[in-house]
C-alpha positions as YAML, in Angstrom:
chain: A
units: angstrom
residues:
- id: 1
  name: UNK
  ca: [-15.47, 6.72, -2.19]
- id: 2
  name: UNK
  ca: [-16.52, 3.84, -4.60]
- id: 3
  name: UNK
  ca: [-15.44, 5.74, -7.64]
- id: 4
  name: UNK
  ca: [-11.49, 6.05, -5.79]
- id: 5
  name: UNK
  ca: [-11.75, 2.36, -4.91]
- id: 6
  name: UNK
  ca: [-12.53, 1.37, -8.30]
- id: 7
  name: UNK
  ca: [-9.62, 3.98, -9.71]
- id: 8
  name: UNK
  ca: [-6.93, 2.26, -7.75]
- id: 9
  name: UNK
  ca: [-8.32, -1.31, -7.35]
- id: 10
  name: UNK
  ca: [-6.28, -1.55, -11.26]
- id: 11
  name: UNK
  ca: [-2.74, -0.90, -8.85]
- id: 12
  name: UNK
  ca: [-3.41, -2.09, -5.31]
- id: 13
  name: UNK
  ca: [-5.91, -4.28, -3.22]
- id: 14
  name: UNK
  ca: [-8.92, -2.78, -2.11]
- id: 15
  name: UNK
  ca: [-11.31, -3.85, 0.62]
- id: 16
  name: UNK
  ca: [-14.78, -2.05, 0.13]
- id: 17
  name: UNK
  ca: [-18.01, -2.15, 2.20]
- id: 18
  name: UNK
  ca: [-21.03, -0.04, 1.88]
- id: 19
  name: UNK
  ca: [-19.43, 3.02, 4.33]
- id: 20
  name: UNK
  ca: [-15.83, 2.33, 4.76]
- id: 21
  name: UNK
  ca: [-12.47, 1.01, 2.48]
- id: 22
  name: UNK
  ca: [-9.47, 0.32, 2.43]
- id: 23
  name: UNK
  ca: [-6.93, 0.77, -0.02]
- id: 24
  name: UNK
  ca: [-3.68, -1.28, 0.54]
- id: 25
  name: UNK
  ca: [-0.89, 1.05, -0.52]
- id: 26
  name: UNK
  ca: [2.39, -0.40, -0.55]
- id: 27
  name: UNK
  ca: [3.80, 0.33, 3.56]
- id: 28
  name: UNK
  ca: [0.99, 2.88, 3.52]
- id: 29
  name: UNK
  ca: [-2.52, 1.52, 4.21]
- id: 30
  name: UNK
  ca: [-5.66, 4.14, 3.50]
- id: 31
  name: UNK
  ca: [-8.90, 3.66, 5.19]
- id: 32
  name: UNK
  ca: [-11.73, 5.51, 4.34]
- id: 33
  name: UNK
  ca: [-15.23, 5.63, 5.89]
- id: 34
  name: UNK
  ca: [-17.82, 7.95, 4.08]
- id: 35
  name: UNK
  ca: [-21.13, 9.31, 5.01]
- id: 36
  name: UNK
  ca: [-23.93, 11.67, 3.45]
- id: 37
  name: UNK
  ca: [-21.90, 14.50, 4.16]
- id: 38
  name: UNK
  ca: [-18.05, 13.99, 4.24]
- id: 39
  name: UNK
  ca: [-15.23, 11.27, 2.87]
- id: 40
  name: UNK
  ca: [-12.95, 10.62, 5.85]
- id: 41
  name: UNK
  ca: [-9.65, 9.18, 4.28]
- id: 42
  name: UNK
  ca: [-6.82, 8.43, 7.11]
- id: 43
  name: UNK
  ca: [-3.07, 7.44, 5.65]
- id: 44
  name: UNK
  ca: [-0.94, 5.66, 7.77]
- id: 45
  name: UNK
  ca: [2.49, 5.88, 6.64]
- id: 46
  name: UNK
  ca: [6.14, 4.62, 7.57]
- id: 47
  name: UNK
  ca: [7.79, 8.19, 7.29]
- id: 48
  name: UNK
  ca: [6.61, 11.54, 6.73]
- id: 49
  name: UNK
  ca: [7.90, 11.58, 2.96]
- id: 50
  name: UNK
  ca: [5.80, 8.58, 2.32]
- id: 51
  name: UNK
  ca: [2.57, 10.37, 3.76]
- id: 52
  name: UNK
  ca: [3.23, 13.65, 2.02]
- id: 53
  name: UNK
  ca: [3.60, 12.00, -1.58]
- id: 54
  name: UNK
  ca: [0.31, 9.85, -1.00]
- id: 55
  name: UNK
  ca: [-1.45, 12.53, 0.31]
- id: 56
  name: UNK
  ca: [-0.77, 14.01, -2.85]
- id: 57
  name: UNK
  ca: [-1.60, 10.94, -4.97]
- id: 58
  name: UNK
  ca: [-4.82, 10.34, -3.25]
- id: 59
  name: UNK
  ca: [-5.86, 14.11, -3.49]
- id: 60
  name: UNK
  ca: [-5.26, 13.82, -7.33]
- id: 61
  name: UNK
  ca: [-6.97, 11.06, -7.81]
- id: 62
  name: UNK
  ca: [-9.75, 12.27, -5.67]
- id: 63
  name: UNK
  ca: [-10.32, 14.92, -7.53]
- id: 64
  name: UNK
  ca: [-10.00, 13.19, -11.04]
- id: 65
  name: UNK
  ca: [-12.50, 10.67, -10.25]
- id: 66
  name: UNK
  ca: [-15.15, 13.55, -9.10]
- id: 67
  name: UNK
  ca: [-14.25, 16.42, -11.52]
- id: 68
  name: UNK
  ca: [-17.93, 17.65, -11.04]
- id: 69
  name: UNK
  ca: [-18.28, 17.75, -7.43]
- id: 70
  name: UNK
  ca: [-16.95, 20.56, -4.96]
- id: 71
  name: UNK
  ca: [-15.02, 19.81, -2.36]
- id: 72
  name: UNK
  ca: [-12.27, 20.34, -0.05]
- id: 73
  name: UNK
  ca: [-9.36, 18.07, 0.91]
- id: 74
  name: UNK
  ca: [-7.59, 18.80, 4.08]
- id: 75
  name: UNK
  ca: [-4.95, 16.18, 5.92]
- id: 76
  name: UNK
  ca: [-4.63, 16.42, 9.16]
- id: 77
  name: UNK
  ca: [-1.29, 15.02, 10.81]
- id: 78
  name: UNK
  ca: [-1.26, 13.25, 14.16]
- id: 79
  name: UNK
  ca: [1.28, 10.98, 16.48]
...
């Protein structure tokens, strides 16, 4: 979480504490909370084209920033 904070902190304002962010996305907040074993990352977005293409920018990043870890990224889509 602190290494995707840091990557877009350059672009956008970020809000970090020791377990949870937030990364200020034009119209398109991000909050994150993190914990020994997962990286819960939840977009809220104004349209569904918004979400799509940021779920694809922050899963790109994600994975840039950790190139050595494994893990999985799966978005979940609720009302």
């Amino acid at each position: 979480m602190g290494r995707l904070c840091k990557h877009f902190a350059h672009r956008v304002a970020v809000h970090q504490e020791a377990d949870r962010a937030r990364i200020e996305f034009p119209g398109a907040p991000c909050s994150l909370r993190a914990d020994a074993e997962r990286l819960e990352m939840r977009l809220e977005a104004e349209d569904a084209a918004t979400l799509e293409r940021l779920q694809e920018v922050v899963t790109r990043h994600l994975k840039q920033v950790a190139p050595g870890e494994q893990f999985e990224v799966s978005w979940h889509v609720t009302q």
